[in-house]
C-alpha positions in Angstrom: -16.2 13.3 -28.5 -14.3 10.4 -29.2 -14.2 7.4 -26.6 -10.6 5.4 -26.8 -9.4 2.9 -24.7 -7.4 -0.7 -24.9 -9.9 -1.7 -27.3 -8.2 0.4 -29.6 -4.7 0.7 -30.1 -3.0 2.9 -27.5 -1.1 4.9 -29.7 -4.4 5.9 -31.4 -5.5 7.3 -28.1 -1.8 8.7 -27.8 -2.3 10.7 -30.8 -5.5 11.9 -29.5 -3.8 12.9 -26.5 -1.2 15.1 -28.0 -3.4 17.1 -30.2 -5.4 17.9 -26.9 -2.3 19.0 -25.3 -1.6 21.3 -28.3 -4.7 22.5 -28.9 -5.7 23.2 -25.1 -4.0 25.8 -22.7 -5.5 25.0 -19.4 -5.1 21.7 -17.1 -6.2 20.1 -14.0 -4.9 16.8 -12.8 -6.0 15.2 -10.0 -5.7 11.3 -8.3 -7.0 8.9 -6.4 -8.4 9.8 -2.6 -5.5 9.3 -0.4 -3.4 9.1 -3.2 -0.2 6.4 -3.7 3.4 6.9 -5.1 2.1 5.6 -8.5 -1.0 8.6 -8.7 1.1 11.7 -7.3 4.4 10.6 -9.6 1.8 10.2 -12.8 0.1 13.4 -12.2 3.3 15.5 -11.3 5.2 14.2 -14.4 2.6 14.7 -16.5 2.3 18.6 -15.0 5.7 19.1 -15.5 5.5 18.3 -18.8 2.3 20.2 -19.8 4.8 22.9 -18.3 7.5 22.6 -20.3 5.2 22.7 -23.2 3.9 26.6 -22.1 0.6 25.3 -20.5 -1.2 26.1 -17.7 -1.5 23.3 -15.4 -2.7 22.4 -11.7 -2.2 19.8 -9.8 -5.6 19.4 -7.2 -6.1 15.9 -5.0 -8.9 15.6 -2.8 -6.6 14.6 0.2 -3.1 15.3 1.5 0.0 14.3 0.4 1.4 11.6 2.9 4.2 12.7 4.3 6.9 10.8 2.6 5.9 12.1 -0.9 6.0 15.8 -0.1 9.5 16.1 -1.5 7.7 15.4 -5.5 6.3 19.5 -4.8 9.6 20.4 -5.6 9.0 19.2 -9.4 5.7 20.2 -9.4 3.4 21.7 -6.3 0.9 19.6 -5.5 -2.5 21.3 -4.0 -4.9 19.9 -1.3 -8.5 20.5 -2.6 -10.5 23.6 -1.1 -14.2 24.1 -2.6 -13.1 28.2 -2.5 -9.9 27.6 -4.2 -10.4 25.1 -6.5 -14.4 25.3 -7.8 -13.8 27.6 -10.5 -10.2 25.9 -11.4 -11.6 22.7 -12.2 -14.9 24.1 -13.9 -12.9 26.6 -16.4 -9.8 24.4 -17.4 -10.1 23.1 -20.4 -8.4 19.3 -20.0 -9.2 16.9 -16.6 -6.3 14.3 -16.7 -7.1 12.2 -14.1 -4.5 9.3 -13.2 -4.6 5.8 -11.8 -8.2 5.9 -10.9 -11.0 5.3 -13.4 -14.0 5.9 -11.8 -15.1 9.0 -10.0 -16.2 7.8 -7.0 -12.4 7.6 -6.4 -12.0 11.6 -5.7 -14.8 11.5 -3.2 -15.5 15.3 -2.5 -14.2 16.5 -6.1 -16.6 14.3 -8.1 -19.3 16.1 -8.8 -17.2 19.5 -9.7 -15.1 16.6 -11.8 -18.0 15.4 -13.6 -20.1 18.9 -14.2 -17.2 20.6 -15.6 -17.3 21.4 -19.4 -13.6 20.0 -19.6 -12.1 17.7 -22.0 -11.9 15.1 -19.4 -8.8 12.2 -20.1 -8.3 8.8 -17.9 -4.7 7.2 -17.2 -4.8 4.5 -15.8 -4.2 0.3 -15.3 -7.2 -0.7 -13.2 -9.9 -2.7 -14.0 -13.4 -2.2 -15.0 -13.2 1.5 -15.9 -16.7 3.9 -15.6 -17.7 6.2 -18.4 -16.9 9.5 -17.2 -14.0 10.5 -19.8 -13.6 11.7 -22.9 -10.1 10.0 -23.7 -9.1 6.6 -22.4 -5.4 5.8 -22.1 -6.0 2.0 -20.4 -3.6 -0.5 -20.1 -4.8 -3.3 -18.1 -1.5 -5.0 -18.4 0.6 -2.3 -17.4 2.2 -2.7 -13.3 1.9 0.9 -12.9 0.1 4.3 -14.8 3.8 5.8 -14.5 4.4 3.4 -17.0 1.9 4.4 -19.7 2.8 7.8 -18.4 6.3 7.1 -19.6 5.0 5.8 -22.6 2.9 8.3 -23.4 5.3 11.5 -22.8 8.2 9.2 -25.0 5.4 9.1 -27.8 4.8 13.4 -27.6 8.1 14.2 -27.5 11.4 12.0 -27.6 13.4 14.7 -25.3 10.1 15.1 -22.7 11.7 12.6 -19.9 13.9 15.3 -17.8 15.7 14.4 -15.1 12.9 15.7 -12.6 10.4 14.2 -14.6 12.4 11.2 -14.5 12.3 11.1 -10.7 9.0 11.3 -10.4 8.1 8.5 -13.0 10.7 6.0 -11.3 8.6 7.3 -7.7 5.5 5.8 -9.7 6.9 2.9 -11.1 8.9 1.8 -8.5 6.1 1.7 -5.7 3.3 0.4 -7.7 5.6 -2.5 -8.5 6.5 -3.3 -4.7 10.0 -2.6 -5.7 9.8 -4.4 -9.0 8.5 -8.0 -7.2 4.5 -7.6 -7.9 3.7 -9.9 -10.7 3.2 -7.5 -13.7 6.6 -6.4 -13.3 8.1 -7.4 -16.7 11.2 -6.9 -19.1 9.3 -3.9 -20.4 9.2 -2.4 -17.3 12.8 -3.0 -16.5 13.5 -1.7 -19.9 11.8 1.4 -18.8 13.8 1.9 -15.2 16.8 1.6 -17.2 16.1 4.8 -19.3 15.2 6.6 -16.3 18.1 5.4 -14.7 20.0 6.9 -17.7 18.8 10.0 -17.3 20.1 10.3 -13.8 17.5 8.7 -11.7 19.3 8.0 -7.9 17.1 4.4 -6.8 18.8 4.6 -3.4 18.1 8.9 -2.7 14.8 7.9 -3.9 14.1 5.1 -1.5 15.6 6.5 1.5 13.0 9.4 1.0 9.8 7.1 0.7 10.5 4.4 2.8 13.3 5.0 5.3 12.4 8.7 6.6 9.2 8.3 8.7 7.7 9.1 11.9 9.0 7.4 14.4 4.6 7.7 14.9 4.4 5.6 11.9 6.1 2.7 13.6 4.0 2.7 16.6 1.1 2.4 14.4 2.6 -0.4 12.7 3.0 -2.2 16.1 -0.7 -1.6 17.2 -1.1 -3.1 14.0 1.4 -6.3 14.5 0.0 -6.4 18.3 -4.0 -7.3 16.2 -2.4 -9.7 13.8 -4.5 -12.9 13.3 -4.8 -16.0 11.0 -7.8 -17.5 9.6 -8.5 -20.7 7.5 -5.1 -23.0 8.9 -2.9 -19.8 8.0 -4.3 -19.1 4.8 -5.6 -16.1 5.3 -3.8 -12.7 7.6 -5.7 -10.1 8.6 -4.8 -6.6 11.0 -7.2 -4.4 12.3 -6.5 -0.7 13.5 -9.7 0.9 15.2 -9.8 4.6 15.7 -8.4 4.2 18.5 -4.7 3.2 17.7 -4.6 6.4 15.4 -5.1 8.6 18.4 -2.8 6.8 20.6 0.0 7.1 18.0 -0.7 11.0 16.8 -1.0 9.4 12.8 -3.4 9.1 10.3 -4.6 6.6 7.8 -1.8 7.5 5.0 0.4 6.1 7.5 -1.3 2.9 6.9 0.7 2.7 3.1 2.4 -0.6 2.8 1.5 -2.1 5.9 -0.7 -4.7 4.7 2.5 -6.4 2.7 3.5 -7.2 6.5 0.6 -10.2 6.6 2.0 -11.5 3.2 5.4 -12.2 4.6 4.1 -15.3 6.5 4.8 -18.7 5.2 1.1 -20.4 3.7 -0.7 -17.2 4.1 -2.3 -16.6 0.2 -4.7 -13.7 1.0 -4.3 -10.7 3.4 -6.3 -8.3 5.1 -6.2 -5.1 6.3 -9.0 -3.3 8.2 -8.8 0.7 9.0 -11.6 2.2 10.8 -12.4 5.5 9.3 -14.9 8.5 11.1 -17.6 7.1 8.9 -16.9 3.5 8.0 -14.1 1.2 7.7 -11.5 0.5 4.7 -10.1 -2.9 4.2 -6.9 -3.5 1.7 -7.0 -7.0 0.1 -3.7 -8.8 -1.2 -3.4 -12.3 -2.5 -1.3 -14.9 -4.0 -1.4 -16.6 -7.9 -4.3 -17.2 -9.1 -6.9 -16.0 -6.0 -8.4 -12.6 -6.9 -8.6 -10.1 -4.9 -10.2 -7.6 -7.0 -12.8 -10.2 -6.8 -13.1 -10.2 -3.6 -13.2 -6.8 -3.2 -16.1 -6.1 -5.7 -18.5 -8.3 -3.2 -17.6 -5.3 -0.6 -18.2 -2.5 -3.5 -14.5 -2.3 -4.1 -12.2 -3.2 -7.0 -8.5 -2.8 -7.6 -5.9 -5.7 -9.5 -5.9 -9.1 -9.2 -3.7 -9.6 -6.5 -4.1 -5.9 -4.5 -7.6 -3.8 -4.4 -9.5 -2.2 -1.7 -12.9 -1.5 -0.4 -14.7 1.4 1.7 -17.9 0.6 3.4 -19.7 3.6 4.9 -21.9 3.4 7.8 -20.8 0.2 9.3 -18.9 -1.6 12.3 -15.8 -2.8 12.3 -16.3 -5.8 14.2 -19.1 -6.6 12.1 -17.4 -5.8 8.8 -13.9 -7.4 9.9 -16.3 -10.5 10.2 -17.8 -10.2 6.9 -14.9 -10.0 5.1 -12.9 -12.4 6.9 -15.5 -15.2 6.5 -15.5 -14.5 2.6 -12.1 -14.6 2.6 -11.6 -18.0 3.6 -13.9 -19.3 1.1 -11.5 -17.9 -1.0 -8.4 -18.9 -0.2 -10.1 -22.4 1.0 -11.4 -22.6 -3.0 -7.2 -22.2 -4.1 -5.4 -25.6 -5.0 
C-alpha cells in the first residue's frame, strides 16, 4: 500500500484518493475524541459527498456531538460509538477516513477496532507529527483547518461536489478552526476559499448564531466558575483557569462545554501563553494557547500532548489536578519567561 503525505505532492495523494473512492463502496469516518467544528464539518462533508457519489458511508466518533453542532446531522447523521453497533461496521468497511487527527490514540475507545480492521485506512488532517497507522496521507501542515484540504480535495474529485449543504458544513470547519479567521494560518487562500462557499449560499451569520450564540444558559455558569479560578503567573505572562469536577456538577454540563473558553485567558493585555485545566474521572486535560513565536505544541509534547504551534492539548491519566496544574504552570513560565 502506498504511503503519501506532504512529502509528496498533495495532488498525488489526491489522485490516490479518488480512485479509492471509486473503486470502494463501503466507508467509515470518524474524528477526534470530543470532537471540534473543524473534525465533525470534515467528516460530514466528506460523507455527504461519498453519498452523492452512491456510496455507503458512516459517520462513527467515539464521543458525542456537543450540543451546538447537532444541527450538521441534518446534512449527514452523525453516530455516537457503541461496541454492539459499530464493531462489525468499522471491521467490514472497506475505507477508514479519519479527519483532523493523525494519531490513533486520538479515538480512545475506537482505536484498537480502527487499527485491526482490514480497511483501506486514509488520514486528513493539519497537525503535526503524524503516526503511521494509514494507508493514505492527505497532510498539510500549513493548512488553518482540515476543512480546507477537505475543500481542496472534494474541488479536485469533482468540480460540481461543493453543494450548498456541503458548503455549510465546510465553512462550520473552516470558520472555527480559524477563530473566526484571526488564528495566524489564516491566509488569502483561505479567504479565497470562504468566498466560494459563500457563493454557493453559505449564511456566516445563521451559521454563527447556531455555534456560538445558542447555548445553555449551563454553559455560562461554567464559564463563570471558570472566570471565578482565573490566575496569572510569570508578571502576567502566563493565564491559567482550572475547573475541578466539581464545577461540572454544580452547573449540570460537561467538558464539551469547555470549547472556546480557554481564548478567554488570551484576551488579557501581556499574557503570551494560556492555560486551561479540566479535571476528567480519570485524569485532567489541559488546553495550551500562545502568542508569536512561543510553542505550544512544544509545550504540550513535555505533557504527552501535541497540537499547532500556537493551540494543542494534553491528557494525563491517573493524576491530581493540583499537582498537574503545578507542573504545567511552572513549565510554562519558563516558557513564556524564555520569549523576547
Amino acid at each position: 500500500m502506498t504511503k503519501l503525505s506532504m512529502t509528496s505532492p498533495l495532488s498525488g495523494g489526491f489522485e490516490a484518493c479518488k480512485s479509492i473512492f471509486e473503486q470502494k463502496h463501503s466507508f467509515v469516518l470518524t474524528t477526534h475524541v470530543n470532537p471540534d467544528g473543524d473534525g465533525i464539518g470534515s467528516e460530514v462533508a466528506l460523507a455527504a459527498f461519498l453519498r452523492s457519489m452512491g456510496k455507503e458511508a458512516a459517520v462513527i466518533n467515539q464521543s458525542e456531538t456537543p450540543a451546538n453542532y447537532v444541527f450538521l446531522n441534518s446534512i449527514y447523521p452523525v453516530q455516537h460509538f457503541s461496541r454492539e453497533r459499530h464493531a462489525n461496521v468499522i471491521a467490514n468497511a472497506d475505507v477508514i477516513i479519519v479527519a483532523d487527527t493523525n494519531s490513533p490514540l486520538r479515538f480512545t475507545a475506537m482505536k484498537d477496532f480502527v487499527l485491526q480492521s482490514k480497511a483501506y485506512k486514509i488520514c486528513i488532517d493539519h497537525h503535526l507529527d503524524q503516526a503511521e497507522f494509514a494507508d493514505l496521507y492527505l497532510i498539510d501542515e500549513s493548512s488553518p483547518a482540515t476543512g480546507e484540504i477537505v475543500y481542496r480535495l472534494l474541488s479536485y474529485l469533482d468540480p460540481h461536489a461543493i453543494t450548498r449543504q456541503i458548503a455549510d458544513a465546510l465553512y462550520v470547519a473552516i470558520m472555527t478552526d480559524t477563530g473566526s479567521f484571526r488564528f495566524p494560518k489564516t491566509d488569502v487562500e483561505t479567504h479565497g476559499i470562504i468566498a466560494e462557499l459563500l457563493a454557493r449560499g453559505v449564511d456566516p451569520s445563521a451559521l454563527y448564531q447556531k455555534i456560538f450564540e445558542e447555548g445553555s444558559i449551563n454553559k455560562l455558569k461554567l464559564l463563570g466558575k471558570a472566570l471565578e479560578s482565573l490566575k496569572t503567573a510569570a508578571d502576567g505572562k502566563v493565564a491559567y483557569m482550572v475547573l475541578p469536577r466539581s464545577a461540572f456538577a454544580e452547573t449540570v454540563t460537561v467538558e464539551a462545554d469547555t470549547d472556546n473558553m480557554i481564548n478567554q485567558t488570551m484576551s488579557i493585555g501581556g499574557v503570551v501563553i494560556g492555560l486551561l485545566f479540566v479535571e476528567l474521572e480519570d485524569g485532567v486535560k489541559v488546553s495550551f494557547r500562545s502568542k508569536g513565536s512561543i510553542a505550544a505544541n512544544e509545550l504540550a509534547k513535555e505533557f504527552g500532548g501535541n497540537g499547532h504551534k500556537n493551540a494543542a492539548g494534553a491528557r494525563k491519566h491517573a493524576t491530581g489536578l493540583s499537582e498537574f496544574v503545578q507542573q504545567v504552570v511552572e513549565r510554562a513560565i519558563v516558557y513564556a519567561r524564555a520569549d523576547h
